[in-house]
C-alpha positions as CSV (number, residue, x, y, z in Angstrom):
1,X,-17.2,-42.3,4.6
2,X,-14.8,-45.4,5.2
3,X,-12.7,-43.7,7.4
4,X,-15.1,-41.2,8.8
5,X,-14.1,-38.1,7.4
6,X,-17.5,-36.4,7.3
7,X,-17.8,-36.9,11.2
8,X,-14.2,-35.6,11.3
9,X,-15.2,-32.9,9.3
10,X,-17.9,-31.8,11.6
11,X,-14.9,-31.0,14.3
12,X,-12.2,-29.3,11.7
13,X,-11.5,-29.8,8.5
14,X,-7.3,-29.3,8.5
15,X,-4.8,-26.5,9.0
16,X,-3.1,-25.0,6.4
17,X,-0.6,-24.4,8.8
18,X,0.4,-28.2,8.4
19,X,2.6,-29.6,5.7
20,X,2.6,-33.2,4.2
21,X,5.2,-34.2,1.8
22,X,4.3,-37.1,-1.2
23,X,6.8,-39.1,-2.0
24,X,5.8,-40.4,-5.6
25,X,5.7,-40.0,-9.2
26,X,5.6,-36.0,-8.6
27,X,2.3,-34.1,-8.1
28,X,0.7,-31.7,-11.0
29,X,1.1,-28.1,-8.8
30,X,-1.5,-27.1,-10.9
31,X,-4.5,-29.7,-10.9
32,X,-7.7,-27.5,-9.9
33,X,-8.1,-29.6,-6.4
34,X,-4.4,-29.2,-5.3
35,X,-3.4,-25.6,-6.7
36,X,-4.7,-23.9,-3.5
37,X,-2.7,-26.2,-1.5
38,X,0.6,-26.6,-2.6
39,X,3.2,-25.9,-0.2
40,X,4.9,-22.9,-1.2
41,X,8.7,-22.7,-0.4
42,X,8.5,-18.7,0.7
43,X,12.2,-18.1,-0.2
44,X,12.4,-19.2,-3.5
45,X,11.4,-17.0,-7.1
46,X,9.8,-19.1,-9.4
47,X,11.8,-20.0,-12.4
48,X,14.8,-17.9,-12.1
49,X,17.0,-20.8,-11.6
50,X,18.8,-18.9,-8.7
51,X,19.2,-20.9,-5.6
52,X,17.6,-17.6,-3.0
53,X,16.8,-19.4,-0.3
54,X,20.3,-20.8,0.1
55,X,19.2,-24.5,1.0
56,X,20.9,-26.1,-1.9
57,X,18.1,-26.4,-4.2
58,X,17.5,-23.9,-7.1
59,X,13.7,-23.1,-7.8
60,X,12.3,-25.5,-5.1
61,X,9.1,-23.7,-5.5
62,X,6.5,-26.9,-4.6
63,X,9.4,-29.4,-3.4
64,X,12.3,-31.1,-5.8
65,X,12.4,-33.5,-8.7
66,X,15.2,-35.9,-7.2
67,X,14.4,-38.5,-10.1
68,X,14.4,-36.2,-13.6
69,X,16.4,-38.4,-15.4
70,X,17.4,-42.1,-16.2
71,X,20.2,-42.1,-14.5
72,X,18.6,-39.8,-11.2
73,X,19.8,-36.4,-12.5
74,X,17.6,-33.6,-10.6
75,X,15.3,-30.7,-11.6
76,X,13.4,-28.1,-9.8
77,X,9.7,-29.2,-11.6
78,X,8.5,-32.3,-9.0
79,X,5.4,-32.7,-12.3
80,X,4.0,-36.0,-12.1
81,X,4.5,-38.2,-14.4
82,X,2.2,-40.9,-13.9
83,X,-0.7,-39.1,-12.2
84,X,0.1,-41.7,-8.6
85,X,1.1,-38.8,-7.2
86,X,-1.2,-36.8,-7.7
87,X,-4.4,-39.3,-7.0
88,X,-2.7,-39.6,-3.6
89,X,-2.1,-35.6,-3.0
90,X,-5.7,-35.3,-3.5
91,X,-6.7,-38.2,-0.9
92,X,-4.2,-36.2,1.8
93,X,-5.4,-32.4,0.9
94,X,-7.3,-31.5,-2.2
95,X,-9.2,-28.4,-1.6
96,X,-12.9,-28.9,0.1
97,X,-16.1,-27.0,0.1
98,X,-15.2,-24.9,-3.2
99,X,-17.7,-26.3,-5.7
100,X,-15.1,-28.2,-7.8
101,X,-13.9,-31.9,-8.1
102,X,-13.3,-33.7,-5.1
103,X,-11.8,-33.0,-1.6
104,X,-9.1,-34.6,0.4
105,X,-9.2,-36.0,4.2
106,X,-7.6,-32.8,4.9
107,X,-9.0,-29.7,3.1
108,X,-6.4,-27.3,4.1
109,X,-3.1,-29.1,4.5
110,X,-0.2,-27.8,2.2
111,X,1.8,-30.6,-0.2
112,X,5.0,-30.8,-0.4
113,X,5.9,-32.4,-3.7
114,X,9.2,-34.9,-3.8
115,X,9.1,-36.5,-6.7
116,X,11.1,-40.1,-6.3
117,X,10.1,-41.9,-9.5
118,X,12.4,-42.1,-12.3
119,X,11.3,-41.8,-16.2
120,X,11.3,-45.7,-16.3
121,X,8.7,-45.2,-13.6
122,X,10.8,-47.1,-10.9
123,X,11.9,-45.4,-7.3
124,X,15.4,-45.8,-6.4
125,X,16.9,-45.7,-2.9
126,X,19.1,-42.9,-3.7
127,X,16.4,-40.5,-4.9
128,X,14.5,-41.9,-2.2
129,X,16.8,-41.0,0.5
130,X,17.9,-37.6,-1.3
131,X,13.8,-36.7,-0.9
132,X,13.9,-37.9,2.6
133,X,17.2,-35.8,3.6
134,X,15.3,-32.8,1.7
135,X,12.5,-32.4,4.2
136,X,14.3,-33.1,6.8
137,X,16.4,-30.3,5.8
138,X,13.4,-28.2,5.3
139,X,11.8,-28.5,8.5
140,X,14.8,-28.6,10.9
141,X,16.9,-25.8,9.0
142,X,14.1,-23.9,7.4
143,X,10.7,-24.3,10.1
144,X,8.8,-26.1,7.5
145,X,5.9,-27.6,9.7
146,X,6.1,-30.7,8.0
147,X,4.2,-33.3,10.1
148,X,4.1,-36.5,7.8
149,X,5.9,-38.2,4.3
150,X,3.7,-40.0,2.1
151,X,5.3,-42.9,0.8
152,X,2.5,-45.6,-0.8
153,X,4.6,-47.7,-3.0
154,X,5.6,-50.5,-3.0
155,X,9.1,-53.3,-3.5
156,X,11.1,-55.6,-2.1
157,X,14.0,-55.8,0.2
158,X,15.2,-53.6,2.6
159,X,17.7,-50.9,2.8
160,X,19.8,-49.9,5.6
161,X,20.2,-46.4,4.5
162,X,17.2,-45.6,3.7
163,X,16.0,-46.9,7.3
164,X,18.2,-44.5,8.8
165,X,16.7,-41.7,6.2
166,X,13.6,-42.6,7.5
167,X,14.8,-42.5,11.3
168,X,16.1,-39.2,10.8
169,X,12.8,-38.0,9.7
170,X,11.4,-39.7,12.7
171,X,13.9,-37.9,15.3
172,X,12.2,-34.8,13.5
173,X,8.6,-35.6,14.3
174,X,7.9,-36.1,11.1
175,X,5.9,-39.5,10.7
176,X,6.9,-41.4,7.7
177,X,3.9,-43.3,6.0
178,X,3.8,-46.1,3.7
């Protein structure tokens, strides 16, 4: 009710045409709210750990885990880890009007899961710009309507390369939110 989404509601309640990406602890694919809207990369086979789509990513079914390890080793399972991510994938698109838990601002928008957060539960600029430079790559070279990346966390200082990560999703239409 605080930002009117009932009154949006009443005029459309989201496209599933339209992707939003979080960029967060990882999202659980398979929570009850967000299962029906999980982006779906339509070139990859789940879990055969062949790269079909040729982007550079093997089994980027629901996004890319850019932060699997300690030290920012990568994995194809973008899981939360800290349920963040998935708290604010259900505020942008959990499923509406189906009975069942809660619904999100937009019922029918598709998440793309980048998961930035390392074990130790701290996002580093590297993973953060690898995420970024992923869906850029997925909507200019793949057609991925990717409108918007979720970013809602927080730190200190600035980065130069990052800012230029985040201009280059910008000269993609693709608005960077944090």
């Amino acid at each position: 009710a605080r930002v009117g989404a009932p009154e949006a509601w009443e005029r459309s309640v989201g496209s599933s045409d339209v992707v939003l990406a979080v960029l967060d602890t990882g999202v659980d694919y398979r929570h009850g709210d967000l299962a029906a809207n999980m982006w779906r990369n339509p070139g990859e086979i789940v879990g055969n750990g062949v790269d079909d789509d040729g982007n550079g990513f093997r089994d980027d079914v629901y996004g890319f885990d850019f932060a699997a390890t300690a030290s920012g080793g990568n994995d194809a399972d973008p899981m939360d880890i800290d349920s963040h991510g998935t708290h604010v994938a259900g505020i942008m698109s959990a499923a509406g009007d189906n009975g069942a838990g809660v619904c999100g601002v937009n019922w029918r928008a598709r998440i793309m899961a980048l998961k930035g957060f390392r074990p130790d539960l701290h996002i580093y600029d590297s993973d953060c710009i690898e995420a970024i430079e992923y869906a850029v790559m997925m909507k200019r070279d793949r057609g991925v309507n990717l409108v918007a990346i979720n970013a809602s966390f927080g730190g200190g200082g600035s980065s130069p390369l990052q800012r230029d990560a985040i201009a280059l999703a910008g000269d993609q239409g693709i608005a960077f939110v944090c």
